[in-house]
C-alpha positions as CSV (number, residue, x, y, z in Angstrom):
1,X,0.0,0.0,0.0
2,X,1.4,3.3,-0.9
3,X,-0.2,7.2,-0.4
4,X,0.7,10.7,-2.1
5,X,1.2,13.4,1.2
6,X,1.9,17.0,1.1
7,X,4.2,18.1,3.5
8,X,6.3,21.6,3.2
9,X,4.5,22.4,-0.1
10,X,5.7,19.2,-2.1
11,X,4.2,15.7,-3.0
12,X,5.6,12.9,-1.7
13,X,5.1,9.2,-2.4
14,X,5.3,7.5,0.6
15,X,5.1,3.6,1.8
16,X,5.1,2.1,5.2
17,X,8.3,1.2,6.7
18,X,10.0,3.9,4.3
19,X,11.9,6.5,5.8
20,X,12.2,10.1,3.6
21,X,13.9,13.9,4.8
22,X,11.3,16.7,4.0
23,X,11.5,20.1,4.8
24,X,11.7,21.2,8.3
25,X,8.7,20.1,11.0
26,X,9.3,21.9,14.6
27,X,8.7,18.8,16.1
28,X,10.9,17.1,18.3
29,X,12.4,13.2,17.6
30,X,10.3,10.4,18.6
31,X,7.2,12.2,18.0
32,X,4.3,10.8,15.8
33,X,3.1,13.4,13.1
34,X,-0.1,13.0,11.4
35,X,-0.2,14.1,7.4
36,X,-4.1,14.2,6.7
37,X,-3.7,16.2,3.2
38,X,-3.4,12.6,1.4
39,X,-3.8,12.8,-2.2
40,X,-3.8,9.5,-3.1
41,X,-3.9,6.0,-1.7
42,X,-3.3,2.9,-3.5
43,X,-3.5,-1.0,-2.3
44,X,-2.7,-2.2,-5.4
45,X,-5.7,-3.0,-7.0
46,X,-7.4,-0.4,-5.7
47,X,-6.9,3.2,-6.4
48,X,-8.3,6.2,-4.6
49,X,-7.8,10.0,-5.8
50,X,-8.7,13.1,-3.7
51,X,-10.2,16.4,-5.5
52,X,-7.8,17.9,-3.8
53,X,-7.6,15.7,-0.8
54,X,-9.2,12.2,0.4
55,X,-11.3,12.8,3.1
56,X,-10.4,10.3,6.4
57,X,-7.3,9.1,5.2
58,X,-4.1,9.5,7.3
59,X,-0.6,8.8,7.4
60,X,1.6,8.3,10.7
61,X,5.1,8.7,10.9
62,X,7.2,9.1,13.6
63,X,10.4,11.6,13.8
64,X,13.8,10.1,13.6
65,X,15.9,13.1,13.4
66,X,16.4,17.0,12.4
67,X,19.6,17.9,10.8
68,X,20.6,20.0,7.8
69,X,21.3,18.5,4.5
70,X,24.5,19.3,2.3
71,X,26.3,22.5,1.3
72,X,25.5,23.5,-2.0
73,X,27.7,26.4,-3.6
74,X,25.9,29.0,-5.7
75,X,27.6,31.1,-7.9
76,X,26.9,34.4,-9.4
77,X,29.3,35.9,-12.1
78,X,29.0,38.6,-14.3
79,X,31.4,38.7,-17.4
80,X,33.2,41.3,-18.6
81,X,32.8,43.3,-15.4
82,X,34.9,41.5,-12.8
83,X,32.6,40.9,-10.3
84,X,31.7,37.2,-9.0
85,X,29.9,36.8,-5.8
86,X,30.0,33.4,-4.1
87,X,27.1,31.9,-1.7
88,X,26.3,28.6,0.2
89,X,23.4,27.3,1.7
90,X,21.9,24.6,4.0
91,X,18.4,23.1,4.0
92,X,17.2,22.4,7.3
93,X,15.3,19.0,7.2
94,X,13.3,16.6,9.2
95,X,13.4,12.9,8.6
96,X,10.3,10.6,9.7
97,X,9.7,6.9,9.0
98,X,6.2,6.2,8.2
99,X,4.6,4.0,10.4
100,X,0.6,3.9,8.9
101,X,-1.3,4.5,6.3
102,X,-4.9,4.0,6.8
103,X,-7.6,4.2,4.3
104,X,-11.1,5.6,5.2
C-alpha cells in the first residue's frame, strides 16, 4: 500500500516502513506526526484520488531526526565586469519513518 502526502508544499510518495527527509517540521524526535492532506492511496488493486484531498485518510510517521542537509555552492558571475559573488546554503530538514497508512 502506498499514499501521495503533502508536507512543506511538495508531493511525496510515501510507503510504510520507508523513511524520507522533507522540509523542516518543529517537532521534536520520537514524535508521531499525522499528514491528513493525502492525495492519493493505492493497495494495489485499488486506487483512490482526492479532489484535492481524500477525506479520512491518514498517514503516521514518527520523527527520527532533524539535521541540515549538504552544502550546495551557488555562484553568481558577471562577465566582462569583474565581479563574482559566491554563496552557500543549507536546507534544514526533518526525517520521519512512516509507520501507517490508513484508508477511510
Amino acid at each position: 500500500m502506498h499514499a501521495v502526502i503533502i508536507s512543506g508544499g511538495k508531493q511525496y510518495r510515501v510507503k510504510e516502513g520507508q523513511s524520507l527527509k522533507l522540509e523542516k517540521l518543529e517537532v521534536g524526535s520520537g514524535t508521531i506526526v499525522e499528514f491528513d492532506k493525502v492525495l492519493m492511496i493505492s493497495d494495489g488493486e485499488k486506487t483512490s484520488v482526492g479532489a484535492p484531498y481524500l477525506s479520512g485518510c491518514l498517514v503516521k510517521a514518527e520523527v527520527i531526526s532533524q539535521g541540515r542537509a549538504d552544502k550546495i555552492r551557488i555562484v553568481k558571475m558577471k562577465r566582462r565586469k569583474h565581479h563574482m559573488k559566491r554563496m552557500g546554503h543549507r536546507q534544514w530538514y526533518t526525517e520521519v519513518k512512516i509507520t501507517s497508512i490508513q484508508a477511510a
